[in-house]
BASEFI-440349 format. One record per residue: residue number from 1; y, z, x of N, C-alpha, C, O in turn; residue in one letter. Coordinates in steps of 0.001 Angstrom, whole numbers, plus 524288, in hexadecimal, padded with zeros to 5 digits. Layout:
residues N
i/n.v/n.w/n.u/ca.v/ca.w/ca.u/c.v/c.w/c.u/o.v/o.w/o.u/aa
NUM/Y/Z/X/Y/Z/X/Y/Z/X/Y/Z/X/a
...
This chain:
residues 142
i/n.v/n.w/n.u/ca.v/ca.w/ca.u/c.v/c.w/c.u/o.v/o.w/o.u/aa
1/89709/9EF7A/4DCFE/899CB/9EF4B/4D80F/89B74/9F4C6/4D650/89F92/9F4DE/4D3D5/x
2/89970/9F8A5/4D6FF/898DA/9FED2/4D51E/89EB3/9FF60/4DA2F/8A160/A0348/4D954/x
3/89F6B/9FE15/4DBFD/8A352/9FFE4/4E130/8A7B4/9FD3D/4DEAC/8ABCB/9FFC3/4DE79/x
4/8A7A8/9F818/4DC79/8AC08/9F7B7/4DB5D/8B079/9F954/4D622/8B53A/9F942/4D567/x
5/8AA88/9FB16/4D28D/8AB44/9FD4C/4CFAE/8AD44/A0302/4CFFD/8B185/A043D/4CE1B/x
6/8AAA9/A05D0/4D1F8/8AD2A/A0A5C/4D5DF/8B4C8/A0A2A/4D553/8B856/A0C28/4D2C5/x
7/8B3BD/A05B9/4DA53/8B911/A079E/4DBA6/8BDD7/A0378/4D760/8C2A2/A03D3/4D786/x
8/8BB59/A0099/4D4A7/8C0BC/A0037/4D0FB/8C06A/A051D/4CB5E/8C3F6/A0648/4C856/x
9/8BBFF/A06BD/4CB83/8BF54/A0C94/4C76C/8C3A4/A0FC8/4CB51/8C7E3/A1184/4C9DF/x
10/8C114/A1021/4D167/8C352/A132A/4D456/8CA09/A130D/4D4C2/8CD27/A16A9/4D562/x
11/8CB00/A0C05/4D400/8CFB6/A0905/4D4BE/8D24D/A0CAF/4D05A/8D541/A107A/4D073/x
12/8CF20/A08F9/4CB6C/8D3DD/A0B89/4C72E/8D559/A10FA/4C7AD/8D98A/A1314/4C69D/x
13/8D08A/A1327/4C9C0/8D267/A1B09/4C86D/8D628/A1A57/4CC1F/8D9D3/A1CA1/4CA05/x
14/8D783/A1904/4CF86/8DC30/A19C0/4D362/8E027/A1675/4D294/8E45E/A1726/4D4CA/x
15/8DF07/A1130/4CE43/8E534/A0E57/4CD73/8E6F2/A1216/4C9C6/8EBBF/A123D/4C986/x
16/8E385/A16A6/4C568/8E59A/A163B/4C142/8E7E6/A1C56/4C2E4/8EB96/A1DA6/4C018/x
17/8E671/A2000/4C6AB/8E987/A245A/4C776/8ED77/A23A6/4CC6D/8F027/A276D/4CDB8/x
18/8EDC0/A1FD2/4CEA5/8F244/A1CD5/4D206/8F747/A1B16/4CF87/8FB8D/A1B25/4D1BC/x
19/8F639/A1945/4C9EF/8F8A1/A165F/4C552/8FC3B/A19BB/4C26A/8FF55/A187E/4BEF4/x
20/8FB17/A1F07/4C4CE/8FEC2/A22B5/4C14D/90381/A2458/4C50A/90718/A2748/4C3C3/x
21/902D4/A21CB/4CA1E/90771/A24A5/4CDAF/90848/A1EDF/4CF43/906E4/A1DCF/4D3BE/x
22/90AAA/A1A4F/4CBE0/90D71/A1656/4CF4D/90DC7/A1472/4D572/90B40/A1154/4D818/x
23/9126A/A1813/4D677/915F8/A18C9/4D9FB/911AA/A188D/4DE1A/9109B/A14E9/4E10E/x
24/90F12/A1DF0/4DD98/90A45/A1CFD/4E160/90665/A1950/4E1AE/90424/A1845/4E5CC/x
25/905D3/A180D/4DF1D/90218/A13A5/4DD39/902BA/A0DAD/4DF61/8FF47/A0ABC/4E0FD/x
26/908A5/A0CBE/4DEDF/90B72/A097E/4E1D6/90C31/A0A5E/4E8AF/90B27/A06E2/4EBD5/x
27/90D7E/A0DD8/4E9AA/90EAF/A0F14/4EF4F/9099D/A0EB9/4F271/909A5/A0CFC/4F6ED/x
28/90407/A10D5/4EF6B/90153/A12A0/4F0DB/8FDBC/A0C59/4F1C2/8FA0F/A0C46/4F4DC/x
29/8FF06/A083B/4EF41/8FC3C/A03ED/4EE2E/8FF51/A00F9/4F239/8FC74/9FE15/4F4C8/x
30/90468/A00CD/4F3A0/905E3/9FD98/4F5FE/90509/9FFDE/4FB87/9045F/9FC8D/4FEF1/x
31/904F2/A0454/4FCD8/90170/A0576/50297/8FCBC/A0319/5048C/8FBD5/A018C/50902/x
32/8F976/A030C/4FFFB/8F4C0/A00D7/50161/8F4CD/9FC65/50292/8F26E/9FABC/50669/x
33/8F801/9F914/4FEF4/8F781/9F509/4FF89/8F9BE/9F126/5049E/8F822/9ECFD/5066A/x
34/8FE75/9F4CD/50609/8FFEE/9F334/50DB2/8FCA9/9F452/5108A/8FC29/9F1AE/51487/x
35/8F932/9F8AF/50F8C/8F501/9FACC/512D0/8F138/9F636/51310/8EF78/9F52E/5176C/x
36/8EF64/9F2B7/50E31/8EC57/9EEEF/50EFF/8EEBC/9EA5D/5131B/8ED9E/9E8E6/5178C/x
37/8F2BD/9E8E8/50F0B/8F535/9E553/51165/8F39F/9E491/518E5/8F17A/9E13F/51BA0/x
38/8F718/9EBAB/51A00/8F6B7/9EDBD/520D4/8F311/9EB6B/5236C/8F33E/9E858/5271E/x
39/8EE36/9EDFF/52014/8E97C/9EC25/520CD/8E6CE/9E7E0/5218E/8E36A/9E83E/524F1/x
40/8E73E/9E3BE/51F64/8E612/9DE72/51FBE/8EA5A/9DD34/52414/8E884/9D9E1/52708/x
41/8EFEB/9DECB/525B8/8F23D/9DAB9/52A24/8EEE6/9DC88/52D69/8EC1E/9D911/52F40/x
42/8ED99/9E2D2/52FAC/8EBE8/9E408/53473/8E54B/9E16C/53536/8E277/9E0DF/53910/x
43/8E4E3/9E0AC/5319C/8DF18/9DDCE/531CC/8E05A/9D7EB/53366/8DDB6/9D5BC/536C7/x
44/8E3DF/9D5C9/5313C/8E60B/9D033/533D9/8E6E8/9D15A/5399C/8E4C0/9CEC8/53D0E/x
45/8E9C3/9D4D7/53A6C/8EB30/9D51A/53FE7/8E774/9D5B7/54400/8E715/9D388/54845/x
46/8E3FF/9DA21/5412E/8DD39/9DBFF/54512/8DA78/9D59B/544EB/8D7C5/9D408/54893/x
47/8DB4D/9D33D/54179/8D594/9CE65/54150/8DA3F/9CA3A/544AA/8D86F/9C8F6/548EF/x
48/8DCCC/9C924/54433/8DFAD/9C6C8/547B5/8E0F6/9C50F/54DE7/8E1F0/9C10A/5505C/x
49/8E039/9CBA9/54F06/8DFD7/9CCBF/5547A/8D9A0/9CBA2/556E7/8D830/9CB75/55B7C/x
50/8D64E/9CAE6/55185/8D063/9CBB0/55595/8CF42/9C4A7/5555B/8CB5B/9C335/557C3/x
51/8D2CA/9C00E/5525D/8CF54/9BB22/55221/8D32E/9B94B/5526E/8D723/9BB25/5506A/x
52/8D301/9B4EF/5552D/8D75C/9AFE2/5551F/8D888/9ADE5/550FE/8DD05/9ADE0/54F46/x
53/8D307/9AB12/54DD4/8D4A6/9AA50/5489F/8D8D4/9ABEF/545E6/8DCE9/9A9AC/544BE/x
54/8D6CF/9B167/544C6/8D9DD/9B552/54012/8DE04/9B6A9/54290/8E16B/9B8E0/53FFB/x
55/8DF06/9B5A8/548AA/8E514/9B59D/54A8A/8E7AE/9B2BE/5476B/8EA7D/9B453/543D9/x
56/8E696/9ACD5/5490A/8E945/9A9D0/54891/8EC02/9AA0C/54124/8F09D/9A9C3/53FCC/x
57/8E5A0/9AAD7/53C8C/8E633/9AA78/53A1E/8E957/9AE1E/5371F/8EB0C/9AD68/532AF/x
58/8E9FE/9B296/53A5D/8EDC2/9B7F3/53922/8F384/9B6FE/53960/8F5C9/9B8E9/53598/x
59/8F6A7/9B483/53CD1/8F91E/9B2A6/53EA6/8FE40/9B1EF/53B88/8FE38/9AD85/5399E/x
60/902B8/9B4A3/53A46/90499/9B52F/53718/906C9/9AF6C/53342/90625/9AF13/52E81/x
61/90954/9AB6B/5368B/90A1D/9A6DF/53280/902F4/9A5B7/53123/9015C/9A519/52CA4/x
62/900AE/9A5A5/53430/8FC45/9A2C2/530C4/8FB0E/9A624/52BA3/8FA22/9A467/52740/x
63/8FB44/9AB75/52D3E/8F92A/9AE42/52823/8FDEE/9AAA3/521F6/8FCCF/9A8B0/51DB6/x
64/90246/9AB56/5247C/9042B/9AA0C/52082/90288/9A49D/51D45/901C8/9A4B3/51885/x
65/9020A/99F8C/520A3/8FE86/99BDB/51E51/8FA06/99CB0/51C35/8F97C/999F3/5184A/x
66/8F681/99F4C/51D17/8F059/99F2C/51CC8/8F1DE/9A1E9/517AA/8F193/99F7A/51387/x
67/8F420/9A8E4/517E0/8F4AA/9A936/512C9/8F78A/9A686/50DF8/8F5C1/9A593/5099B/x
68/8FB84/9A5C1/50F96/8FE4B/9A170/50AE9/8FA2E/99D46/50940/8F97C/99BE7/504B2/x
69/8F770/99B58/50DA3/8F4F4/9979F/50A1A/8EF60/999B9/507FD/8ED0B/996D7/504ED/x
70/8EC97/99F8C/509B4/8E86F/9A12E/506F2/8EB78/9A53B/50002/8E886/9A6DB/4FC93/x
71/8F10F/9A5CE/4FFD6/8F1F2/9A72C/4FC5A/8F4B1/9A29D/4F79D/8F67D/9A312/4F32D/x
72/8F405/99F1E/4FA92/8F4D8/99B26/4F5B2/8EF21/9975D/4F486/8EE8B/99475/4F0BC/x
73/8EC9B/997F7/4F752/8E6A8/994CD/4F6B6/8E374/998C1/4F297/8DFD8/996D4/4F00F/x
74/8E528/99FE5/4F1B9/8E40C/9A3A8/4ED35/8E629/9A2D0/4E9FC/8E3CA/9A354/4E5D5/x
75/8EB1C/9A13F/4E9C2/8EE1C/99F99/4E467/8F190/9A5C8/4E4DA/8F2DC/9A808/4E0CF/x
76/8F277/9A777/4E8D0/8F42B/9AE2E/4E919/8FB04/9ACEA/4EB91/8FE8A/9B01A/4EAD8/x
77/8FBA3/9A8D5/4EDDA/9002A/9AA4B/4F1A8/9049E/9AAC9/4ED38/906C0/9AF06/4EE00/x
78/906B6/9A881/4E94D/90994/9A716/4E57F/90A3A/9ACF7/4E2DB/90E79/9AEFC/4E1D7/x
79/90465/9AFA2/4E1D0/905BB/9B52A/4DEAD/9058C/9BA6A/4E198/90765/9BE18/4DF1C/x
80/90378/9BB96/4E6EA/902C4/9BD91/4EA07/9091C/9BE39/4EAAD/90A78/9C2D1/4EA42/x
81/90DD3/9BA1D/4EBBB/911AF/9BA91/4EC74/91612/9B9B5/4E929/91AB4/9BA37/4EA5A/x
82/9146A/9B885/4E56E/918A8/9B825/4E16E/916A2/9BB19/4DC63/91A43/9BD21/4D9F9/x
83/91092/9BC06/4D9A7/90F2F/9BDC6/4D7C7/91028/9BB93/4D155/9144F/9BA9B/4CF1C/x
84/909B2/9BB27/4CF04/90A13/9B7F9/4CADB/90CD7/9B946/4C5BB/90E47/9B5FF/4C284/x
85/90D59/9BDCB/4C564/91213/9BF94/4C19A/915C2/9BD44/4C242/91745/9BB40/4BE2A/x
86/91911/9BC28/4C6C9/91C5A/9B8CE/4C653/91C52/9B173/4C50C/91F24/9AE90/4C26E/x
87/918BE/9B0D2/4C79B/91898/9AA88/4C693/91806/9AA62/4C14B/91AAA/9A76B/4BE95/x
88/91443/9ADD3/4BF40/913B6/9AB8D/4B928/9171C/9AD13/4B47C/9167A/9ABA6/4AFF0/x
89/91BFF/9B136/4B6FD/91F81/9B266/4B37D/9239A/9AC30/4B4CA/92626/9A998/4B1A4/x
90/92315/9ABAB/4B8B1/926BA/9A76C/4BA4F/925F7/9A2CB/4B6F9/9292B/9A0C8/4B401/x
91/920F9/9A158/4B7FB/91EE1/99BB5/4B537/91F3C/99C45/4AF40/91FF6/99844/4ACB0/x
92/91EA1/9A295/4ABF2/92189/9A1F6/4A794/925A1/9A2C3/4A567/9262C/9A3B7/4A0B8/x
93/92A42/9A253/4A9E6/92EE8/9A2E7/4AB6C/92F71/9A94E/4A69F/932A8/9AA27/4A326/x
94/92B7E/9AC2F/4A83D/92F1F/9B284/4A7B1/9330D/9B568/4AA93/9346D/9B3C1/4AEE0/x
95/93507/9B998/4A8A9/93809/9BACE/4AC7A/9366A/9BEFF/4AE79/932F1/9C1B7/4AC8F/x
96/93942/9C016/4B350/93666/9C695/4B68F/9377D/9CAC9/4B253/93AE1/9CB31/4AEF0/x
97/93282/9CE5A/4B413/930B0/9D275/4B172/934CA/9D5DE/4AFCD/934B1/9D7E8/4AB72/x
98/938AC/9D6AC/4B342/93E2D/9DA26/4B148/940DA/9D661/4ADA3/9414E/9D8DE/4A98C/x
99/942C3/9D1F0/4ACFB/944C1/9D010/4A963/9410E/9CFE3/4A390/942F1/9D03B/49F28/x
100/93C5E/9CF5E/4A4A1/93A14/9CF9F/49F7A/93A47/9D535/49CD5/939AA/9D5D5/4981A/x
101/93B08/9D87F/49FBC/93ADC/9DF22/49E6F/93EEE/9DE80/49BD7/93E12/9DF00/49722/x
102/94472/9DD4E/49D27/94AA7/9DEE2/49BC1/949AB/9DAB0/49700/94DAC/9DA8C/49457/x
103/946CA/9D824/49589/94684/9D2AB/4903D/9438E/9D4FA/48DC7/94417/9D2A2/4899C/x
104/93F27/9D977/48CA7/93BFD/9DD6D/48A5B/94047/9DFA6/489AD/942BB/9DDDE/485F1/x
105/94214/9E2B3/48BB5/94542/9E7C3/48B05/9491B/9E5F3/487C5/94982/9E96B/48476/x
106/94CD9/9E1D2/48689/9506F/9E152/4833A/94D79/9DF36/47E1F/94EFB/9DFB1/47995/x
107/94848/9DC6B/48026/94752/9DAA0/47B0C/946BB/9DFB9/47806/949B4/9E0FF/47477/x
108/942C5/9E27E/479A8/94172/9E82D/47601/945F4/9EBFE/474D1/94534/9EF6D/47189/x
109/94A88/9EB9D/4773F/950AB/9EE92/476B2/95160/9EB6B/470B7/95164/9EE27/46CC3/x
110/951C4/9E77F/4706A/952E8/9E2EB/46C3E/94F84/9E421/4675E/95135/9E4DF/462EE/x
111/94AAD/9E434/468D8/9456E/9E4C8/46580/94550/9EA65/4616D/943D3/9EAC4/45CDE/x
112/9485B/9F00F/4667D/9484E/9F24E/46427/94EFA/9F4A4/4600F/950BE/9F7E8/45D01/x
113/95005/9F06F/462D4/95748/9F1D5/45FC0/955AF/9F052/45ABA/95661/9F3C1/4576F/x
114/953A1/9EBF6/45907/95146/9E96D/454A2/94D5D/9EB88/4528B/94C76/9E9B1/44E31/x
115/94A0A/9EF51/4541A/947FD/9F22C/45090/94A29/9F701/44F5E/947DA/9F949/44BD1/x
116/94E7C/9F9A0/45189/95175/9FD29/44FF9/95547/9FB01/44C3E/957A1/9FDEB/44939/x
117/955F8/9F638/44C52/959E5/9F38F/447A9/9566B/9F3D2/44300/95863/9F65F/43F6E/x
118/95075/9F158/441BA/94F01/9F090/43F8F/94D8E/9F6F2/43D0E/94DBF/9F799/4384C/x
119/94C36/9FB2C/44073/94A50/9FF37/43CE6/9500B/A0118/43B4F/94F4E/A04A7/43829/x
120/9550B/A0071/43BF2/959DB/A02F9/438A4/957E8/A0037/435ED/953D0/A020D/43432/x
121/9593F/9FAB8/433F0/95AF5/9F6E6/42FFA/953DA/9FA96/42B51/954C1/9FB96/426B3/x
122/95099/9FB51/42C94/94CD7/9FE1B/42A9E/94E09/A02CB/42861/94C3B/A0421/42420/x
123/9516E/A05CF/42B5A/9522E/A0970/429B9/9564A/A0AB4/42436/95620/A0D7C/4204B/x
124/95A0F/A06B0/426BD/95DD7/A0652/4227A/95C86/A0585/41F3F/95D5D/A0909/41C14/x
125/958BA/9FF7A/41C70/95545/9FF7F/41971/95319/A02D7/41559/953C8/A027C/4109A/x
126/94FE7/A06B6/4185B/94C62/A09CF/41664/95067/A0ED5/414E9/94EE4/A10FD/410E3/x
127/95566/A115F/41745/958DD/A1267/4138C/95CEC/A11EE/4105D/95FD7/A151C/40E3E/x
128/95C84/A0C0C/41068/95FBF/A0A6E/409DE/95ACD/A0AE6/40706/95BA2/A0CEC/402BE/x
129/95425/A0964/40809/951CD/A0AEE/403F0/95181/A0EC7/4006F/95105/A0EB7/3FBA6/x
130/95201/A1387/404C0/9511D/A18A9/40457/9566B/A19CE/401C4/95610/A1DBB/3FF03/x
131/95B3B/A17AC/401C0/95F90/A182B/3FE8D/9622F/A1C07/402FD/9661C/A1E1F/4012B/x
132/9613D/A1D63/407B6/964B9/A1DEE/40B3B/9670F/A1C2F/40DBE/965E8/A1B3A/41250/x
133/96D40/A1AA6/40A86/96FDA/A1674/40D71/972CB/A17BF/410AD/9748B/A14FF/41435/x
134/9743D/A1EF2/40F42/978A4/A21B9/4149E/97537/A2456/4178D/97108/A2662/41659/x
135/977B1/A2404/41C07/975BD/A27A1/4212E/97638/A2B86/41FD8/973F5/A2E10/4233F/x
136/977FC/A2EC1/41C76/97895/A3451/41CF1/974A4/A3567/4191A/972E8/A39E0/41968/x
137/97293/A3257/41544/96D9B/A3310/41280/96907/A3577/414E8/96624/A3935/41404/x
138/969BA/A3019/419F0/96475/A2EED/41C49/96401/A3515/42052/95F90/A36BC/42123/x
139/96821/A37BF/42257/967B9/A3C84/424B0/9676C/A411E/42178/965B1/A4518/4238C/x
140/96916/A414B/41BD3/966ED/A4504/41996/9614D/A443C/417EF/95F21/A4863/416DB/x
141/95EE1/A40BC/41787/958FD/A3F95/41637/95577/A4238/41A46/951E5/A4506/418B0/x
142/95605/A41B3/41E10/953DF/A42ED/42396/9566B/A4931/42541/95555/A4B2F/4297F/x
Protein backbone atom coordinates (compact mmCIF):
# COMPACT_ATOMS: atom_id res chain seq x y z
CA UNK A 1 0.00 0.00 0.00
CA UNK A 2 2.99 2.55 1.00
CA UNK A 3 4.31 1.76 -2.80
CA UNK A 4 1.37 2.72 -4.23
CA UNK A 5 1.07 5.51 -2.44
CA UNK A 6 4.59 6.41 -3.28
CA UNK A 7 4.20 6.40 -6.72
CA UNK A 8 0.85 8.22 -7.29
CA UNK A 9 2.31 11.48 -5.44
CA UNK A 10 5.23 10.52 -7.76
CA UNK A 11 2.52 10.53 -10.84
CA UNK A 12 1.07 13.82 -9.99
CA UNK A 13 4.63 15.54 -9.40
CA UNK A 14 5.33 14.55 -12.98
CA UNK A 15 1.67 15.13 -14.55
CA UNK A 16 1.75 18.46 -12.90
CA UNK A 17 5.40 19.74 -14.15
CA UNK A 18 4.76 17.84 -17.62
CA UNK A 19 1.40 20.00 -17.62
CA UNK A 20 3.23 23.15 -18.14
CA UNK A 21 4.86 22.21 -21.56
CA UNK A 22 1.72 20.67 -23.48
CA UNK A 23 3.24 20.08 -26.64
CA UNK A 24 5.67 17.94 -24.85
CA UNK A 25 3.51 16.43 -22.78
CA UNK A 26 1.49 15.32 -25.71
CA UNK A 27 4.31 14.04 -27.96
CA UNK A 28 5.91 12.66 -25.09
CA UNK A 29 2.65 10.52 -24.03
CA UNK A 30 1.86 9.39 -27.32
CA UNK A 31 5.41 7.66 -27.69
CA UNK A 32 4.87 5.74 -24.85
CA UNK A 33 1.96 4.78 -25.56
CA UNK A 34 3.03 2.97 -29.24
CA UNK A 35 5.85 1.79 -27.25
CA UNK A 36 3.22 -0.17 -25.18
CA UNK A 37 1.05 -0.87 -27.71
CA UNK A 38 4.81 -2.33 -29.74
CA UNK A 39 5.09 -4.11 -26.85
CA UNK A 40 2.18 -6.20 -26.33
CA UNK A 41 2.17 -7.15 -30.43
CA UNK A 42 5.82 -8.49 -30.06
CA UNK A 43 4.75 -10.38 -27.06
CA UNK A 44 1.77 -11.79 -29.23
CA UNK A 45 4.16 -12.69 -31.74
CA UNK A 46 6.98 -14.33 -29.10
CA UNK A 47 3.94 -16.43 -27.31
CA UNK A 48 2.66 -17.43 -30.56
CA UNK A 49 5.61 -18.90 -32.03
CA UNK A 50 6.27 -21.08 -28.77
CA UNK A 51 2.31 -22.85 -28.55
CA UNK A 52 -0.09 -23.98 -31.02
CA UNK A 53 -2.80 -22.81 -29.01
CA UNK A 54 -1.81 -19.13 -28.79
CA UNK A 55 -0.90 -19.65 -32.58
CA UNK A 56 -3.89 -20.42 -33.58
CA UNK A 57 -5.51 -18.08 -31.08
CA UNK A 58 -3.10 -15.16 -32.26
CA UNK A 59 -4.06 -15.53 -35.62
CA UNK A 60 -5.05 -12.46 -37.15
CA UNK A 61 -8.99 -12.93 -38.19
CA UNK A 62 -9.44 -14.83 -35.02
CA UNK A 63 -7.96 -12.06 -32.94
CA UNK A 64 -10.39 -9.95 -34.54
CA UNK A 65 -13.45 -12.17 -33.40
CA UNK A 66 -12.27 -13.12 -29.97
CA UNK A 67 -11.63 -9.43 -29.41
CA UNK A 68 -14.79 -7.93 -30.77
CA UNK A 69 -16.56 -10.24 -28.87
CA UNK A 70 -14.33 -9.84 -25.44
CA UNK A 71 -14.89 -5.98 -26.06
CA UNK A 72 -18.48 -6.08 -26.20
CA UNK A 73 -19.03 -8.82 -23.35
CA UNK A 74 -16.97 -5.38 -21.18
CA UNK A 75 -19.48 -3.15 -22.42
CA UNK A 76 -16.02 -1.28 -23.95
CA UNK A 77 -16.30 -1.93 -27.79
CA UNK A 78 -19.04 0.95 -28.45
CA UNK A 79 -16.73 3.65 -26.35
CA UNK A 80 -13.30 2.40 -26.88
CA UNK A 81 -14.33 3.32 -30.58
CA UNK A 82 -16.63 5.81 -30.81
CA UNK A 83 -16.24 7.20 -27.35
CA UNK A 84 -18.94 8.13 -24.76
CA UNK A 85 -18.91 11.80 -25.17
CA UNK A 86 -20.23 11.24 -28.23
CA UNK A 87 -23.08 8.79 -27.82
CA UNK A 88 -24.39 10.77 -25.03
CA UNK A 89 -24.23 14.13 -26.75
CA UNK A 90 -26.03 12.25 -29.50
CA UNK A 91 -28.84 10.64 -27.45
CA UNK A 92 -29.42 14.27 -26.16
CA UNK A 93 -29.35 15.30 -29.58
CA UNK A 94 -26.50 18.14 -28.73
CA UNK A 95 -24.52 19.47 -31.08
CA UNK A 96 -20.59 19.07 -31.66
CA UNK A 97 -18.44 20.94 -29.43
CA UNK A 98 -17.45 23.62 -32.18
CA UNK A 99 -20.97 24.45 -32.93
CA UNK A 100 -21.86 24.91 -29.34
CA UNK A 101 -18.71 27.32 -28.96
CA UNK A 102 -19.86 29.65 -32.13
CA UNK A 103 -23.80 29.56 -30.11
CA UNK A 104 -21.77 30.85 -26.75
CA UNK A 105 -19.90 33.25 -28.60
CA UNK A 106 -22.84 35.10 -30.28
CA UNK A 107 -24.92 34.57 -27.42
CA UNK A 108 -22.40 36.65 -25.12
CA UNK A 109 -21.66 39.20 -28.41
CA UNK A 110 -25.64 39.76 -27.92
CA UNK A 111 -25.48 39.63 -24.03
CA UNK A 112 -22.90 42.07 -24.13
CA UNK A 113 -24.29 44.58 -26.92
CA UNK A 114 -27.27 44.73 -24.43
CA UNK A 115 -25.49 45.56 -21.62
CA UNK A 116 -23.66 48.29 -23.34
CA UNK A 117 -27.21 49.48 -24.44
CA UNK A 118 -28.40 49.24 -21.09
CA UNK A 119 -25.38 51.17 -19.32
CA UNK A 120 -25.88 54.30 -22.13
CA UNK A 121 -29.66 54.34 -21.62
CA UNK A 122 -28.14 54.62 -17.63
CA UNK A 123 -26.09 56.97 -18.39
CA UNK A 124 -28.26 59.24 -20.15
CA UNK A 125 -30.51 58.92 -17.31
CA UNK A 126 -28.27 59.83 -14.68
CA UNK A 127 -27.40 63.00 -16.85
CA UNK A 128 -30.71 64.48 -17.39
CA UNK A 129 -30.72 63.96 -13.54
CA UNK A 130 -27.69 65.69 -13.06
CA UNK A 131 -29.24 68.38 -15.56
CA UNK A 132 -26.58 67.49 -18.13
CA UNK A 133 -28.42 67.39 -21.08
CA UNK A 134 -25.48 68.68 -23.61
CA UNK A 135 -22.43 66.88 -24.38
CA UNK A 136 -20.40 69.72 -24.13
CA UNK A 137 -21.52 70.13 -20.43
CA UNK A 138 -20.68 66.71 -19.73
CA UNK A 139 -16.82 67.44 -21.14
CA UNK A 140 -16.42 70.52 -19.34
CA UNK A 141 -17.36 68.73 -15.98
CA UNK A 142 -14.65 66.17 -16.42
Amino acid sequence: MRILKAFDKLEDYVREHLAKHPLFYAFLGGVFVVLFWRGVWETADILSTRNPFLHWFLYGPNQIVFSTLALMLMGLMVSVFVGEKIIISGLRHEKQVEDRTEEIIEEEVITLKHIRDEVRALKVDLDNKNGLNDTSEIKKKK
